[in-house]
N, C-alpha and C positions, 0 to 999 in steps of 0.2 A: 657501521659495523658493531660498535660496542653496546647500542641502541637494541641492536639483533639480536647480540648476543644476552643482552639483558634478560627480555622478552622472553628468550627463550630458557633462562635460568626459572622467571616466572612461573612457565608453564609446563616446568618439567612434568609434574603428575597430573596433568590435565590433557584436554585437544590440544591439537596444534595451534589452535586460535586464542584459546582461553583465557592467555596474558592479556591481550587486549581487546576481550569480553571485559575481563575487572578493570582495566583500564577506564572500558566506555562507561561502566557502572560508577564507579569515583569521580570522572566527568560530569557525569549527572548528579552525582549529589550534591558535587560544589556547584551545579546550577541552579537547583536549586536553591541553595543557601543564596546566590546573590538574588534569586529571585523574591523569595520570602523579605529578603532585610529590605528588597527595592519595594516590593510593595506596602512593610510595616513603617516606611518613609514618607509614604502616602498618606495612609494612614493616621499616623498618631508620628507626630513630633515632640519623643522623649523630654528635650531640653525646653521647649518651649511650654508644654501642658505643665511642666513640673515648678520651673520659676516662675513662670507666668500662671500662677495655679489664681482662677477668676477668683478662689473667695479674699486671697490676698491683695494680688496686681490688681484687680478693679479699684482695689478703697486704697489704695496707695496714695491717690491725690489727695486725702487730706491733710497729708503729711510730706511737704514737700522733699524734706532728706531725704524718708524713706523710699521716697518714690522711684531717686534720683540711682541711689544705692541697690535698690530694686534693678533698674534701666541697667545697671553697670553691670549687674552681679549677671543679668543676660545678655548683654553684648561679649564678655570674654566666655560666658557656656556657648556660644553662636559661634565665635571667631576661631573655638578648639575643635566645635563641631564639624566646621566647613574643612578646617584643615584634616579632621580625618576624612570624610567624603574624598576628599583630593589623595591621601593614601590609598583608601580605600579603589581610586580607579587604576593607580598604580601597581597594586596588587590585580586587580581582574586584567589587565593588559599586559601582567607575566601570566596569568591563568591562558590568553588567550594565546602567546607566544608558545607554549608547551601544547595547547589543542594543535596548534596550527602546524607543530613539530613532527607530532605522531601521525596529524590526516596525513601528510606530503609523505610519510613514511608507509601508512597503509595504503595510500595509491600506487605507489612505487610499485608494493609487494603484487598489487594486484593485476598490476603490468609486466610483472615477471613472472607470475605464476600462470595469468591466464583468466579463463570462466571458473569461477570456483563460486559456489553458492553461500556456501558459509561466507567465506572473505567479501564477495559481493555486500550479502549484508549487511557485514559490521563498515562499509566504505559507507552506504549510507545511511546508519547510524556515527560516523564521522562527520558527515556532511551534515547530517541534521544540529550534532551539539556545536558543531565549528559553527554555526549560522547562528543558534541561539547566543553565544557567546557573544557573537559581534553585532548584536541588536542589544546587548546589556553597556549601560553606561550608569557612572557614579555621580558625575559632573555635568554639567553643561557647557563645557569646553571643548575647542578643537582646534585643528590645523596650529598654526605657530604658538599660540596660545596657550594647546595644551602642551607640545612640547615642551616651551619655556618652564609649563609647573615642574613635569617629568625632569628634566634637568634638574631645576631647581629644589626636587626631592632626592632623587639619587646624589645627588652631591650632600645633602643633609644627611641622609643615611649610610654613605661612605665615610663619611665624616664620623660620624657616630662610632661605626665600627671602630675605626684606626681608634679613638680612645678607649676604648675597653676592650682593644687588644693591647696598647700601651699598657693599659694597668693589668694587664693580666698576664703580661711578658715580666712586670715588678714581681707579682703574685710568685708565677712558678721560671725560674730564672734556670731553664733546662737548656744545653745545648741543641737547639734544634735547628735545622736552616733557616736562615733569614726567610723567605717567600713561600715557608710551610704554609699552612692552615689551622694548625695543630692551635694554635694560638686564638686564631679567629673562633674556631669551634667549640676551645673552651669557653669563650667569654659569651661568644650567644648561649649556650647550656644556660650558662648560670645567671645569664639574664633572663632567659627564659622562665625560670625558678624565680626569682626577683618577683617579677612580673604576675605569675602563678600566685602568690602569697600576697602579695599589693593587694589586687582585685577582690581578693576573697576577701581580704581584710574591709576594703572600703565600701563593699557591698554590705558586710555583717552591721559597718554603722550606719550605712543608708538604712537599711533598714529596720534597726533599732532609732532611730533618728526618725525616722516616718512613725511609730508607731506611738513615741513618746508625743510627736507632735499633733498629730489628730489625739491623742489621748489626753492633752492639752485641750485642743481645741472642744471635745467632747463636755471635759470637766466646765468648761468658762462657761458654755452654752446652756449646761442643764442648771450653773449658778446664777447668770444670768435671767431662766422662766422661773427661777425658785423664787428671786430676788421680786421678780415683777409682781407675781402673785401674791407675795404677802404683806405691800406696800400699797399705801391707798391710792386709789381711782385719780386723784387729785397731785400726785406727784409722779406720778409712771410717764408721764410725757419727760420731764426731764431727766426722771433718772433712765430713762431708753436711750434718749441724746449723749449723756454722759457715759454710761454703761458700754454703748455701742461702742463709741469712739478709743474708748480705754483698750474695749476685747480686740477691736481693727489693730491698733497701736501694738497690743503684746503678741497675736499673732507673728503679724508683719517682720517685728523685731526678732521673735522665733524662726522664723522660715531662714535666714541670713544663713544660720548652722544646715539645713538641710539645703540651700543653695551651693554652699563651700563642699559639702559632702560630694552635689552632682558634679563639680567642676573639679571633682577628687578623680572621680569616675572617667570623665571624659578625658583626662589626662592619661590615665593608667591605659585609659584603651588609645590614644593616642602612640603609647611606649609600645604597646600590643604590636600596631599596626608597622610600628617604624621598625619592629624586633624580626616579624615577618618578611620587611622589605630587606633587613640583613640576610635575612639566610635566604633569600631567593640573590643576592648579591654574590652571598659565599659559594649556593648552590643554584645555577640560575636553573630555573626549568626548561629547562629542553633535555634533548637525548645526554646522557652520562657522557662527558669528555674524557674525565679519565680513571683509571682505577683507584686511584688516589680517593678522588670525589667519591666512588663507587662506595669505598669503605666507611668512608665518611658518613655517608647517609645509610648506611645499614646505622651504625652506632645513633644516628639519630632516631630511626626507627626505634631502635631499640629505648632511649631516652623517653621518645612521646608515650611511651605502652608504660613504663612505668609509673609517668605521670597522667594517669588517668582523668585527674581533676579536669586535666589541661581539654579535656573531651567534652566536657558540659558545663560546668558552672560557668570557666572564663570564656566559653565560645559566645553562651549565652547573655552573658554582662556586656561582650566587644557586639553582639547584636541589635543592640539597645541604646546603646551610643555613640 
């Protein structure tokens, strides 16, 4: 009923249907999205091209530390990356929980209402994204398996919550009832904000960090052909052997700062992903339970519109890793 009534708040200035025209539109765009980042997975594998970047990781053996420290610096970028993959299907299986809310709700209507053309249509554009939805996966996990992660993420995420709603019950020390939200809601806001400002921040040095480093590697290399050319025919074999070995070494040793940076990144988009599975905690997606929530999430609307950022830079950083 509150579902109905929503809907139909939606579409006061439009058709009768129009609510859940935009609805089927927003369905699609976050399919999109998982589609694009499923196939940029395919594709190019961020963590690994970037540590394991050939002109470094290839001459790493001749240095066995670095090689080692190298190996390390990509196993904990792999072991944050997998863990967000594992978020990340946690979030598409509340995506698909909210699909699967509204079809069973637009069949209903179209069983009560009858042949309607319009309504027919948008059932199977229902059917169509419900289907895409459920041929998308993040993991290669299933049956008990995947549960066990699911479990074992919502209880990390619940957990999460209950402390920065603790410290945010210290923060603002207001009478409000014990099992408000009032509490929960501030602390995801402002971690939201947290979050927003991290990213942009470690992205600014990724990328000043990439440019100093090839701008590094650029300089060593043109002193490197200068060195070679202006040394006799009769010493260029050893000083190439020694030359080479040197510029492999200080690379290598440079790349370390621009490892630490990626594994900035994967973090913060880790925070990203665990911050999203709170507010699908606080607000689960399905139909509005109650008015309470109902307000709730207007105010959040209202929060996302103001933080525009929140719309492109950090969509696009949490895409990428």
């Amino acid at each position: 009923m509150i579902l109905e009534e929503e809907l139909g708040r939606m579409g006061v200035e439009g058709g009768e249907f129009d609510s859940l025209k935009r609805r089927l539109v927003n369905f699609n765009q976050e399919a999109v999205e998982f589609l694009v980042f499923l196939k940029f997975t395919k594709i190019r594998n961020d963590v690994e091209n970037r540590i394991k970047f050939p002109l470094v990781f290839d001459s790493t053996h001749q240095f066995p530390e670095l090689s080692k420290a190298k190996e390390e610096s990509f196993q904990i970028a792999k072991q944050i990356y997998d863990e967000n993959m594992k978020l990340r299907e946690r979030i598409l299986i509340y995506k698909k929980q909210k699909i699967n809310s509204f079809h069973s709700f637009v069949v209903e209507k179209s069983q009560q209402i009858g042949e309607n053309e319009e309504l027919d249509e948008i059932v199977k554009q229902f059917n169509d994204i419900k289907k895409r939805f459920e041929e998308m996966k993040m993991i290669e996990l299933s049956g008990e398996e995947l549960d066990k992660e699911i479990k074992k993420i919502d209880d990390n995420v619940a957990e999460k919550m209950k402390k920065l709603e603790l410290i945010q019950r210290e923060i603002e020390p207001i009478d409000v009832e014990e099992d408000a939200i009032f509490f929960r809601y501030r602390a995801l806001k402002k971690e939201f904000q947290e979050i927003n400002n991290s990213l942009k921040d470690i992205e600014m040095k990724l990328l000043r960090e990439e440019d100093s480093f090839f701008s590094f590697c650029r300089y060593r290399l043109s002193s490197f052909y200068k060195t070679k050319n202006e040394i006799g025919s009769n010493l260029q074999e050893t000083y190439l052997c020694a030359a080479n070995k040197l510029f492999l070494f200080e690379i290598t040793d440079r790349s370390f700062s621009f490892d630490k940076l990626i594994i900035e990144r994967l973090e913060g988009t880790r925070r990203s992903l665990t911050a999203k599975l709170m507010y699908y905690q606080l607000f689960p997606p399905t139909p509005v339970k109650s008015y309470e929530q109902d307000i709730y999430l207007k105010l959040w609307d209202n929060f996302n519109e103001e933080t525009e950022e929140n719309t492109w830079i950090n969509q696009l950083l949490i895409a990428t890793t």
